[in-house]
C-alpha positions in Angstrom: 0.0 0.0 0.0 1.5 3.4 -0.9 2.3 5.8 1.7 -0.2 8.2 1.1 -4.2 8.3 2.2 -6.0 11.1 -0.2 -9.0 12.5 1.8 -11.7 14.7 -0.8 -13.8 17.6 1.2 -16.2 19.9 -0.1 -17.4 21.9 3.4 -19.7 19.4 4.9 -19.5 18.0 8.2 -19.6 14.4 6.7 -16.5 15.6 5.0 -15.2 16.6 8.0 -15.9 13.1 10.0 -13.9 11.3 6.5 -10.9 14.0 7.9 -10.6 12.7 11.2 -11.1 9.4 9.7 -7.9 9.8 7.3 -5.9 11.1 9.9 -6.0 8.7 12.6 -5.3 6.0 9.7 -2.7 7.9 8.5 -1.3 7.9 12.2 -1.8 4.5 12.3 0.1 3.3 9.1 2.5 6.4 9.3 0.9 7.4 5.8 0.9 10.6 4.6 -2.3 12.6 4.3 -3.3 14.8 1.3 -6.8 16.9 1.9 -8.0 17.4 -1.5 -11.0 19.4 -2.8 -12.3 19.8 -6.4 -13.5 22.6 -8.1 -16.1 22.3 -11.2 -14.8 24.6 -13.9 -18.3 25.3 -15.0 -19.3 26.5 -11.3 -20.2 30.5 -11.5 -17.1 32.8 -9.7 -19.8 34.4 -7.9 -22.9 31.9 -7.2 -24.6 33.8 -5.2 -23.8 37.2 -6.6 -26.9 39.6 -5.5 -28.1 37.6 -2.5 -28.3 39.3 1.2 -25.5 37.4 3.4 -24.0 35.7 0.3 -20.7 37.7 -1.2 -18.2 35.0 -1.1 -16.6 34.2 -4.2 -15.9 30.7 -5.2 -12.6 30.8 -5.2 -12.8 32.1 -1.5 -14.9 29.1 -0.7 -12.7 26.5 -1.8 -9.4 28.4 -0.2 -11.2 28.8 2.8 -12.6 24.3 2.7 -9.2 23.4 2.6 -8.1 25.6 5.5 -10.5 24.4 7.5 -10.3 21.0 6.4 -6.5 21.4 7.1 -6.7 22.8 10.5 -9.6 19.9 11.5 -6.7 16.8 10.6 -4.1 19.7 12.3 -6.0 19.3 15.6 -7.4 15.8 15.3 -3.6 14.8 14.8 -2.5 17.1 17.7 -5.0 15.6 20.3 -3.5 11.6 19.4 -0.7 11.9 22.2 2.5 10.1 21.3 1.9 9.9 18.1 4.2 10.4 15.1 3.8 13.8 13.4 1.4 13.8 10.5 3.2 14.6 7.1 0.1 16.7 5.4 -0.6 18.7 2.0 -3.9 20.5 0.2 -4.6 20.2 -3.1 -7.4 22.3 -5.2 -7.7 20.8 -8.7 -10.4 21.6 -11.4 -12.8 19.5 -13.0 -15.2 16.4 -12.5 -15.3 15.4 -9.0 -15.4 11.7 -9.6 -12.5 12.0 -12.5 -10.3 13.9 -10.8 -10.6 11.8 -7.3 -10.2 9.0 -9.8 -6.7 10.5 -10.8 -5.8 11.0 -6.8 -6.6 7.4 -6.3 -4.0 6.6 -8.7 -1.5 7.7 -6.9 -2.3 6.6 -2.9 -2.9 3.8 -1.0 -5.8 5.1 0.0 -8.9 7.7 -0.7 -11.4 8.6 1.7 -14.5 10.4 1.2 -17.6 11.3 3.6 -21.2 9.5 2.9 -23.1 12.5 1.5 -21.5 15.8 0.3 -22.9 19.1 0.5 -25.2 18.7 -2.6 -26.7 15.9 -1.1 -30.1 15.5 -1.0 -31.7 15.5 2.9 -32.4 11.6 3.7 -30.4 10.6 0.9 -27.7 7.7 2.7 -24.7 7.8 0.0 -23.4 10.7 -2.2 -23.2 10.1 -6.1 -19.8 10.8 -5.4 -19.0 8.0 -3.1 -21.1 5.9 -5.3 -19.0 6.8 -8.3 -15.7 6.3 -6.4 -16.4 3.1 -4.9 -17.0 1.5 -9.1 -14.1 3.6 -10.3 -11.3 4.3 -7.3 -7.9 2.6 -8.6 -7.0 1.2 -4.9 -8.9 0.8 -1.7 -11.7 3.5 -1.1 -13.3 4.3 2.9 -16.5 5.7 2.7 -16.9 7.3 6.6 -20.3 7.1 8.3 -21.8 5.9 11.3 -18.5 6.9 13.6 -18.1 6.4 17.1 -16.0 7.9 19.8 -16.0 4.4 21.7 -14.5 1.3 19.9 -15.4 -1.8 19.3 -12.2 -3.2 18.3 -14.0 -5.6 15.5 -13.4 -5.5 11.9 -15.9 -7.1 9.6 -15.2 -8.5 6.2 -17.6 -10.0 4.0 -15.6 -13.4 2.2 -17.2 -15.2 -1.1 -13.7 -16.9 -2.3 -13.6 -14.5 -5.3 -10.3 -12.6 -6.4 -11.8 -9.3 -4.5 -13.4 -11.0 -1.6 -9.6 -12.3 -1.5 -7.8 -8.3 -1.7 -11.4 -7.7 1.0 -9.8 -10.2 3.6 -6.1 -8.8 3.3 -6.9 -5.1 3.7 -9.1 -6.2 6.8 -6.4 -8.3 8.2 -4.2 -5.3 7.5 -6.7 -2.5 9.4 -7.0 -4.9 12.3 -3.3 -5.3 12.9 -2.8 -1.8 13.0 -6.0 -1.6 15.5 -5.2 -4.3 17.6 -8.2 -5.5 16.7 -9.8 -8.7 15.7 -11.7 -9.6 12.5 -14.8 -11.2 11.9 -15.0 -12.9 8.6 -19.0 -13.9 7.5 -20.0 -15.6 4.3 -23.7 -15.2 3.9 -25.1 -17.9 2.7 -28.7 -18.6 0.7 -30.0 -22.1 0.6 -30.9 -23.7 -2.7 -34.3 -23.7 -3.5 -35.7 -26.6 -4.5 -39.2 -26.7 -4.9 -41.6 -28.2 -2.2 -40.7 -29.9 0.8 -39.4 -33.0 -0.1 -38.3 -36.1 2.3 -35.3 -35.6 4.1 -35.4 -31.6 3.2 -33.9 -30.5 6.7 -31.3 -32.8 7.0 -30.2 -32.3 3.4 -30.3 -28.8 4.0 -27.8 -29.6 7.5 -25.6 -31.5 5.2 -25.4 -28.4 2.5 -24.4 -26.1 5.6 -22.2 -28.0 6.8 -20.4 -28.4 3.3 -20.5 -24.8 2.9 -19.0 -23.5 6.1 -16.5 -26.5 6.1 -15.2 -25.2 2.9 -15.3 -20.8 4.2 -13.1 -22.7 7.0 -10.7 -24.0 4.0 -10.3 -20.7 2.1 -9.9 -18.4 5.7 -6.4 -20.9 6.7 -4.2 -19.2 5.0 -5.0 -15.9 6.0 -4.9 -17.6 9.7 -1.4 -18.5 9.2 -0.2 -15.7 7.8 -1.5 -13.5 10.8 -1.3 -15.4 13.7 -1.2 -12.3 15.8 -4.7 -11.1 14.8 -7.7 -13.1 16.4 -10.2 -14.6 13.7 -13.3 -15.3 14.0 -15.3 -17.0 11.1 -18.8 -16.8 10.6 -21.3 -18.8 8.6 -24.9 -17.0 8.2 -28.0 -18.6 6.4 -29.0 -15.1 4.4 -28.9 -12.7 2.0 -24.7 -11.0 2.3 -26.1 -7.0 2.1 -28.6 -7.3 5.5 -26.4 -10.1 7.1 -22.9 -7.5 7.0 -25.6 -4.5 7.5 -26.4 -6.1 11.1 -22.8 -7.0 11.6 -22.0 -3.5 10.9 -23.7 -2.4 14.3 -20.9 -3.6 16.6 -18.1 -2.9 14.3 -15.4 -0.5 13.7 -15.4 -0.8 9.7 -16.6 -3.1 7.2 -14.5 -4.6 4.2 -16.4 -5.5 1.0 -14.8 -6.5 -2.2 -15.8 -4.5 -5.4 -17.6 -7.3 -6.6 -18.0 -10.8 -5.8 -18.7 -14.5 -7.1 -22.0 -14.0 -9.3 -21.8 -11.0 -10.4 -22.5 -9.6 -14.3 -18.9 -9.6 -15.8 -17.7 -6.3 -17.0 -19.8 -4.4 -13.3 -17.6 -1.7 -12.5 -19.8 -2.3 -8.8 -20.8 -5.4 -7.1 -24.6 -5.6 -5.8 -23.2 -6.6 -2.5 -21.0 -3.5 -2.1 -23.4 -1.0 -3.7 -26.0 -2.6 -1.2 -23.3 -2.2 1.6 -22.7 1.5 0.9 -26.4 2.3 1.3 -27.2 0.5 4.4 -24.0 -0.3 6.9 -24.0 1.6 10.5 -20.0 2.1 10.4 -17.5 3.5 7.7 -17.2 0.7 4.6 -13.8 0.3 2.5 -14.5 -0.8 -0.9 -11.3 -3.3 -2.3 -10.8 -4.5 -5.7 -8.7 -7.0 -6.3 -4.8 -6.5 -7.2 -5.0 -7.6 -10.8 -8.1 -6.6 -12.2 -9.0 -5.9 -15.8 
């Protein structure tokens, strides 16, 4: 992972929350931290030229995000005691925010963005910009929401045995290392259907379970091995992956999806397991493709 976590604001507090997200992960890996935030070119100089209370210019606007964004990770990273100093740089570029957060992503380990931006609509769960992000981001993308002071030293990530799922289960080993915490590895799991009842249907549906959790068990020893110092615990759920990692969201301190998994339409920039993640998990979400993906 490079040494550099990209944060995007735009002036909202959800912006804000992604800031002290990004630093104490930056303090944590001893990452850099870039605070980034993109101006449209087509955006008026003076949007709300004529209006009573309302003689800011753009330009102003997006100086005066980045200083505040900047002095938010200043004191969040001042307030960590014994930590490392935080290495930290703004950037304002120009153009389409997705694109050019595309372009950042490129070049860090990391990019973090708030649920819902300023342009948000009220009620709405996730920004088009995370949404966008989380289909196009070159590495690793955190979505922050649902953050607590208190934590519960649990990471959750969601395991199908596909090439992301695989990237999913190292990035969450990775975060809980750095946490001291543990992770908590579910495979959701839908029964066949097979018509109506039939003879034998429970216990054929015990042996199916069994089968399939025996073999979750078989994928997971590897990543056993090769942390030892990070306590696993592996669980097997009968139901559908988005509302099974939704409620395991609740007591947890992030949740790692891949960008898509085994099923899924080839050629989906998105998974419908991730996308249905984003909208409904109680704690931040990192989205993970995996390493070598066309």
């Amino acid at each position: 992972m490079s040494g550099l976590i990209v944060v995007a604001v735009d002036g909202s507090e959800q912006a804000l929350a992604a800031v002290d997200w990004a630093v104490d992960d930056a303090l944590r890996r001893g990452a850099a931290l870039r605070i980034v935030h993109v101006r449209e070119p087509w955006a008026n100089e003076y949007p709300f030229h004529g209006v009573a209370g309302f003689d800011e210019s753009l330009s102003d606007f997006c100086e005066g995000v980045l200083a505040r964004a900047r002095e938010r990770a200043t004191e969040r990273a001042g307030a960590r005691e014994g930590a490392p100093g935080l290495a930290m740089t703004t950037g304002l570029v120009t153009g389409a925010v997705v694109d050019r957060l595309t372009e950042e992503s490129e070049r860090a380990g990391l990019v973090v963005v708030g649920s819902r931006g300023m342009g948000g609509f009220a009620g709405l769960v996730l920004g088009s910009v995370g949404l966008g992000l989380a289909a196009r981001a070159a590495g690793p993308l955190v979505v922050v929401r649902g953050t607590r002071s208190e934590p519960y030293d649990e990471v959750v990530v969601g395991f199908d045995g596909s090439p992301h799922g695989e990237s999913a289960v190292g990035f969450a080993f990775e975060e809980a290392a750095l946490r001291g915490a543990r992770v908590r590895a579910v495979h959701a799991w839908l029964p066949p259907v097979f018509g109506p009842p039939m003879a034998g249907y429970g216990a054929m549906m015990t042996e199916i379970f069994d089968a399939e959790a025996e073999s979750f068990r078989r994928r997971l020893a590897p990543w056993r091995e090769r942390h030892p110092d990070v306590p696993l615990v592996e669980s097997v759920v009968r139901g559908h992956p988005i509302t099974v990692l939704a409620e395991a969201s609740r007591t947890a301190d992030l949740v790692v999806v891949g960008t898509r998994g085994v099923g899924e339409v080839r050629g989906a920039l998105l998974g419908s397991v991730s996308h249905g993640v984003l909208h409904r998990a109680h704690c931040p979400i990192a989205i993970v493709r995996a390493e070598k993906d066309a």
